[in-house]
N, C-alpha and C positions, 0 to 999 in steps of 0.2 A: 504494500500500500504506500501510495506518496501522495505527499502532503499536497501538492496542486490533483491528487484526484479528489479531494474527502471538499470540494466545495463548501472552503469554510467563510464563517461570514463572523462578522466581529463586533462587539460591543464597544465603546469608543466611549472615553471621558470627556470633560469639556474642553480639554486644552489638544482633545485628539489623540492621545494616549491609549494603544487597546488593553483595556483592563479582562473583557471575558470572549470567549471563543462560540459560536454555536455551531454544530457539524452535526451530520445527519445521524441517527438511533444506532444505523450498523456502524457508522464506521466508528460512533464511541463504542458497543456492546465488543466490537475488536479489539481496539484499543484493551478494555479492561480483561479480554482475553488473554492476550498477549501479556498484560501486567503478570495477572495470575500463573502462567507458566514462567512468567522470568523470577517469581516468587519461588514457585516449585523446584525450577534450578536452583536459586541460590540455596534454599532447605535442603536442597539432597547435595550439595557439592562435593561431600566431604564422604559420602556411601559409596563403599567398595562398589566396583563396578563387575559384570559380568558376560561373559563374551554371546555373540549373536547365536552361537550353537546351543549354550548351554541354558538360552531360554527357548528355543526350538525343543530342545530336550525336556525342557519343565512342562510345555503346553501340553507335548503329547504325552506325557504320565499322566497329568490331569484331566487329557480325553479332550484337549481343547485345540488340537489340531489331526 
């Protein structure tokens, strides 16, 4: 997403200053998407990581592939 697609439109003070932003429902409900997973990165940074097989391997013990 880039910022000339999200046709933003602005709130303006009296000296002409933009104090607030208004942009369409999706492209904020994105926006606070996008937060929540770069949330979820930073919380798990520090979790052992584990290779692409060996969650291949987990699904289909659980019958999930």
């Amino acid at each position: 997403m880039k910022i000339s697609d999200l046709n933003l439109q602005y709130i303006v003070d009296e000296k002409g200053k933009k104090v607030s932003v208004i942009l369409p429902i999706e492209a904020f409900e994105a926006l606070l998407e996008d937060m929540d997973d770069l949330a979820t990165i930073l919380e798990r940074q520090d979790e052992e990581t584990i290779s692409h097989e060996e969650v291949i391997g987990n699904l289909k013990v659980l019958g999930m592939l």
